[in-house]
C-alpha positions as CSV (number, residue, x, y, z in Angstrom):
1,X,18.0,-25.4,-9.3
2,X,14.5,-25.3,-10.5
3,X,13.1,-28.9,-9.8
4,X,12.5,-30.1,-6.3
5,X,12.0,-33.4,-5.0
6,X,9.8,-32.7,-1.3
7,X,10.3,-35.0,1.6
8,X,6.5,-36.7,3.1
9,X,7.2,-37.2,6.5
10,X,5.0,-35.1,8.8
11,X,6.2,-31.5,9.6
12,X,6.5,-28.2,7.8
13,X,8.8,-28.5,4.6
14,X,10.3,-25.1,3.0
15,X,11.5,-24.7,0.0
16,X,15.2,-24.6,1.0
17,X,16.8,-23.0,-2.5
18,X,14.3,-21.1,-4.1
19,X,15.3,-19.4,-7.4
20,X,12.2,-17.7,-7.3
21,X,12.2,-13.8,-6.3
22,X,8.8,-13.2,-5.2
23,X,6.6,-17.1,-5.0
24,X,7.5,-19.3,-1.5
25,X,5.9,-22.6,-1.2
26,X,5.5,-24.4,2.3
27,X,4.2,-28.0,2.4
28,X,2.3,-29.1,5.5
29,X,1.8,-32.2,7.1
30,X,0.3,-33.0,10.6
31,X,-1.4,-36.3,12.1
32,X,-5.0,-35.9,13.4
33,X,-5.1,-34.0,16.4
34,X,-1.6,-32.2,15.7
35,X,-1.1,-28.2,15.1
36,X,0.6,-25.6,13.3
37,X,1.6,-22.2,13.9
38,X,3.0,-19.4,12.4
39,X,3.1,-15.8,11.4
40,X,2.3,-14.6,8.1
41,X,4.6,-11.3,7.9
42,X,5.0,-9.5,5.1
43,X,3.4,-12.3,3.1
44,X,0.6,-13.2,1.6
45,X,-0.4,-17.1,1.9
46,X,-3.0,-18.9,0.3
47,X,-4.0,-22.3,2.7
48,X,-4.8,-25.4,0.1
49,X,-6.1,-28.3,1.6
50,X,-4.7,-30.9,-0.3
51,X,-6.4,-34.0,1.9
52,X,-8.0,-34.4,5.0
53,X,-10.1,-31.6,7.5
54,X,-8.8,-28.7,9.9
55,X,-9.3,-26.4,12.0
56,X,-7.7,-22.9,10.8
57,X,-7.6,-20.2,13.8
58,X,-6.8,-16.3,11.9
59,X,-6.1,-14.2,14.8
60,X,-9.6,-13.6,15.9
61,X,-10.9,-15.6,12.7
62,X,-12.1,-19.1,13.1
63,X,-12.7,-21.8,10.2
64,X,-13.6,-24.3,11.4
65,X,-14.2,-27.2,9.0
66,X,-11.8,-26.6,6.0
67,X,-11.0,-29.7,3.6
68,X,-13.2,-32.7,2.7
69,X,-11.6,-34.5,0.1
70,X,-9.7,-37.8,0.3
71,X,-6.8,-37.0,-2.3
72,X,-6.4,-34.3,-4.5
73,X,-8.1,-36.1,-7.2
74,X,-11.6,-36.5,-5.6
75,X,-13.3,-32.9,-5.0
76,X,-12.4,-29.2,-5.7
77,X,-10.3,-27.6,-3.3
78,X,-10.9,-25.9,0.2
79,X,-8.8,-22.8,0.5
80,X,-8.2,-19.9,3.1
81,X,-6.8,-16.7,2.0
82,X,-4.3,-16.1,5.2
83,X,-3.3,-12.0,4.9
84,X,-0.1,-10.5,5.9
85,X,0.6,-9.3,9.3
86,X,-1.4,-12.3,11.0
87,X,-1.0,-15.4,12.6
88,X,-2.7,-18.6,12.0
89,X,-2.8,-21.7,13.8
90,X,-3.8,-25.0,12.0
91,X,-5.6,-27.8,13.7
92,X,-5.6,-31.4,11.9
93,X,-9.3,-33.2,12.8
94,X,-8.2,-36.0,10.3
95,X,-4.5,-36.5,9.0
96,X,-3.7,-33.3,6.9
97,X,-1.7,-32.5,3.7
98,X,-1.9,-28.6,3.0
99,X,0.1,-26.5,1.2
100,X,1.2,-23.0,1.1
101,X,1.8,-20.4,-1.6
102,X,3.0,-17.1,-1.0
103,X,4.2,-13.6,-2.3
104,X,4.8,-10.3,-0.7
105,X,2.1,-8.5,0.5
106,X,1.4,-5.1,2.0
107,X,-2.8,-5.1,1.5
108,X,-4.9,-4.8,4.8
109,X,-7.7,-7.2,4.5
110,X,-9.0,-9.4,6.2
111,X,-8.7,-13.5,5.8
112,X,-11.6,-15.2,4.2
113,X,-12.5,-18.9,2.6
114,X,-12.6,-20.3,-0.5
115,X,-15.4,-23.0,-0.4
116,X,-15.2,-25.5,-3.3
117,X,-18.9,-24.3,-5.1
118,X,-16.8,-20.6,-5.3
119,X,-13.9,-22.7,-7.3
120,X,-14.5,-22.2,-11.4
121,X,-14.2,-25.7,-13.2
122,X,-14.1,-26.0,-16.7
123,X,-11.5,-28.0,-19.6
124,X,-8.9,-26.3,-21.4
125,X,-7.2,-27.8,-24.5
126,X,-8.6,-30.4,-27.2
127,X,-7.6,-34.0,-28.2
128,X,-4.7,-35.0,-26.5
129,X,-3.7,-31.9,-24.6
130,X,-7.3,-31.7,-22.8
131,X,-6.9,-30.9,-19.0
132,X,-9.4,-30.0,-16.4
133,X,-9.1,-26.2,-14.6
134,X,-9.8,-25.6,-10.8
135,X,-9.1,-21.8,-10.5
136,X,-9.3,-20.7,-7.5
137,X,-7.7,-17.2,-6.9
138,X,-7.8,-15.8,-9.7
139,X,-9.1,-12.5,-11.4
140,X,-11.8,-11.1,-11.7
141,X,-13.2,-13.4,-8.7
142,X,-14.0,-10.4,-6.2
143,X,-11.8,-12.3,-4.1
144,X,-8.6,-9.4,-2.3
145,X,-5.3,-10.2,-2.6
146,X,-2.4,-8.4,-3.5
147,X,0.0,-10.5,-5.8
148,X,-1.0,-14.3,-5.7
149,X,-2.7,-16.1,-8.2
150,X,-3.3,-19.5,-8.1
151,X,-5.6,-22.7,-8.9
152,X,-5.4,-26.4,-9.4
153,X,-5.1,-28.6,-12.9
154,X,-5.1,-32.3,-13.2
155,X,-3.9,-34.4,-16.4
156,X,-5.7,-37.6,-18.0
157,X,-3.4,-40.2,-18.2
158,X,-1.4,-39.7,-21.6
159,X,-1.9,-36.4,-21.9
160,X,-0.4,-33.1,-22.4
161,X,-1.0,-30.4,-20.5
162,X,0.0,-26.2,-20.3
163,X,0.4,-27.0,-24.1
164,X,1.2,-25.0,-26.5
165,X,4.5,-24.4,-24.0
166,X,4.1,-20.6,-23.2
167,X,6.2,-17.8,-21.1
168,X,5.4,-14.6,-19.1
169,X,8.3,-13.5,-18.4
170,X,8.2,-9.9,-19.4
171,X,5.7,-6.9,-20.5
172,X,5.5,-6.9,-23.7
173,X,2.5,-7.1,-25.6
174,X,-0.2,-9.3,-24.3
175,X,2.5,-10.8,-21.9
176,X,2.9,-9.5,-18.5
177,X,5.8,-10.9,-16.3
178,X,4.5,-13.4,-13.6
179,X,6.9,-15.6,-11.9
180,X,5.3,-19.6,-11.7
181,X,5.5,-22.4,-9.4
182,X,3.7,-26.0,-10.2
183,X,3.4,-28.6,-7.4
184,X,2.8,-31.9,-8.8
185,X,0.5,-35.3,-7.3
186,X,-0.2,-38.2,-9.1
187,X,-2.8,-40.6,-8.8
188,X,-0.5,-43.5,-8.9
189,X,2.9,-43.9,-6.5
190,X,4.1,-45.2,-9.6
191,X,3.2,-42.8,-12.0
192,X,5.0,-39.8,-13.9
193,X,5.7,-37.3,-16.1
194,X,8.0,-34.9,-18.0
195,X,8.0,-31.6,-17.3
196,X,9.7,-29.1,-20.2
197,X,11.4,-25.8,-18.6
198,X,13.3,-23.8,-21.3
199,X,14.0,-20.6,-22.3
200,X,16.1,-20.3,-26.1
201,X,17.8,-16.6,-24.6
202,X,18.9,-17.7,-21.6
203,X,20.4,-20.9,-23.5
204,X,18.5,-23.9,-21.0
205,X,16.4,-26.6,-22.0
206,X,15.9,-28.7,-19.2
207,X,13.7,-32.3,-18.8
208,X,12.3,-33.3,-15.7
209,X,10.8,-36.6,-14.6
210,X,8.0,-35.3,-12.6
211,X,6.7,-38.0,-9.8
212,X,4.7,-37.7,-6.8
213,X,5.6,-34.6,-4.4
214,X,7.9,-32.8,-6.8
215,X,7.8,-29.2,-7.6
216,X,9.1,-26.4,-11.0
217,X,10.1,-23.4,-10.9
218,X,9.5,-21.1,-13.2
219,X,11.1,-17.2,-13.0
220,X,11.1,-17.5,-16.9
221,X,11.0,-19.6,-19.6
222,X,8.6,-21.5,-21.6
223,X,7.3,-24.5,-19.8
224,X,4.9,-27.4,-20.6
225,X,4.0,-31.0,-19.3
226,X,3.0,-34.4,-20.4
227,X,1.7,-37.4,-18.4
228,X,2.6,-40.6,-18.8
229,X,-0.1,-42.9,-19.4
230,X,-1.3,-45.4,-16.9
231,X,-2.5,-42.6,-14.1
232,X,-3.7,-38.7,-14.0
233,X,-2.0,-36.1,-12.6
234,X,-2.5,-33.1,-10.6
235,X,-0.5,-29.5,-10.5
236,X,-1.1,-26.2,-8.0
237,X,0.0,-23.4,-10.2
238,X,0.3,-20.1,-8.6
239,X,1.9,-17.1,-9.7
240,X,3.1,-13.6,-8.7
241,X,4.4,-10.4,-10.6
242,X,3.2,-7.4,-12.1
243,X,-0.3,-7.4,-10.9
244,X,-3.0,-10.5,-11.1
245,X,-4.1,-9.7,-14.6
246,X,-2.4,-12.8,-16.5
247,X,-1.1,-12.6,-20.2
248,X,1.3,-14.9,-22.3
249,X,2.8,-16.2,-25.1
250,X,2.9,-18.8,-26.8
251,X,6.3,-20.9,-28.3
252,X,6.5,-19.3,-31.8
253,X,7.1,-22.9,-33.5
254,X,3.7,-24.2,-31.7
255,X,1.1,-21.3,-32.7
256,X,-0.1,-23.1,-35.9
257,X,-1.7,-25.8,-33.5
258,X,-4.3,-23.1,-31.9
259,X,-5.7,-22.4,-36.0
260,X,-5.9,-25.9,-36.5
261,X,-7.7,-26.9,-33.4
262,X,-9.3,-23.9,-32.2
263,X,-9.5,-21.9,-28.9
264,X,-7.0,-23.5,-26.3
């Protein structure tokens, strides 16, 4: 199964049936004054604080204010990179929602922040499919990591977003094979979306109503999104596969839109 409805309650929330080979996703959830801890392994994570302010201990690493926003809709993200082979305890000053990528990893470096001024911020899209970028890991940042990519998108409401619907599922070309996972907010309890997820060889072309706290998978397959109107929405994309240099293509029937309105 590829969509995923995630529990709210406080705890730490796995993704139970991945169909993903390589991306993990842990979701995070403490009350003030509440911790966290765990070992990274053989994995890479990358801590996003979603809302609220923590404490994150890296074996001898301290951060020690991570996370000022309210909601994911009001400031860029706060991030730690959390390398493999360590183990990281997270202390909530406020109520905390954080989540947590991952990907194998076998690079030896050593954990370091993301502040929000080193996030890059810019609009991709025109008209109706205009969407606002928060890329956080990405490349070339300077920033180590061994297979994750990721960063932050959020929606206007009524709009269309990762559109034209595009793949990177294999090398070919100017596509190189990245698995995907998005993790979707929205402004609005009440708010929604539709998510697209198919892929015409495989023979699946699945719809998804996309509410508050759900979550796509993507191994393959074209995928794109649209937002209901009445509230914005918010995705964490992050990817993994054959390196962190990220190439695509676009759904054949949907490449006359790029001449007519320009650079996407």
């Amino acid at each position: 199964m590829h969509f995923h409805a995630l529990p709210l309650h406080t705890g730490l929330h796995t993704l139970t049936t991945p169909t993903c080979d390589l991306l993990q996703f842990h979701f995070l959830k403490l009350q003030q004054g509440e911790e966290h801890t765990f070992s990274t392994q053989s994995r890479e994570f990358l801590l996003v604080m979603l809302c609220g302010t923590a404490q994150v201990q890296v074996n001898e690493h301290t951060f020690k204010e991570i996370g000022n926003r309210p909601d994911v809709f009001s400031g860029l993200p706060h991030s730690v990179y959390l390398p493999c082979q360590h183990t990281v305890t997270i202390t909530a000053h406020t109520d905390i929602e954080v989540a947590l990528p991952s990907a194998p990893s076998d690079l030896d470096t050593s954990p370091y922040e993301i502040r929000p001024e080193q996030v890059r911020t810019g609009t991709w899209g025109r008209l109706n499919f205009t969407r606002h970028y928060r890329e956080i890991l990405v490349e070339p940042n300077g920033m180590p990591a061994c297979k994750l990519i990721a960063g932050e998108t959020v929606t206007p409401s009524g709009n269309w977003s990762t559109f034209p619907a595009h793949k990177h599922e294999i090398n070919l070309g100017n596509e190189v094979h990245h698995e995907e996972i998005y993790y979707f907010r929205n402004s609005s309890p009440d708010g929604w979306g539709v998510v697209r997820h198919y892929s015409p060889e495989r023979h699946h072309d699945d719809l998804h109503v996309v509410k508050d706290h759900t979550l796509l998978e993507m191994p393959h397959g074209y995928h794109t999104y649209v937002a209901a109107p009445g509230s914005q929405s918010y995705y964490l994309w992050f990817l993994a596969g054959d390196g962190r240099k990220q190439g695509t293509t676009l759904e054949p029937t949907a490449e006359w839109i790029t001449r007519h309105t320009g650079d996407l």
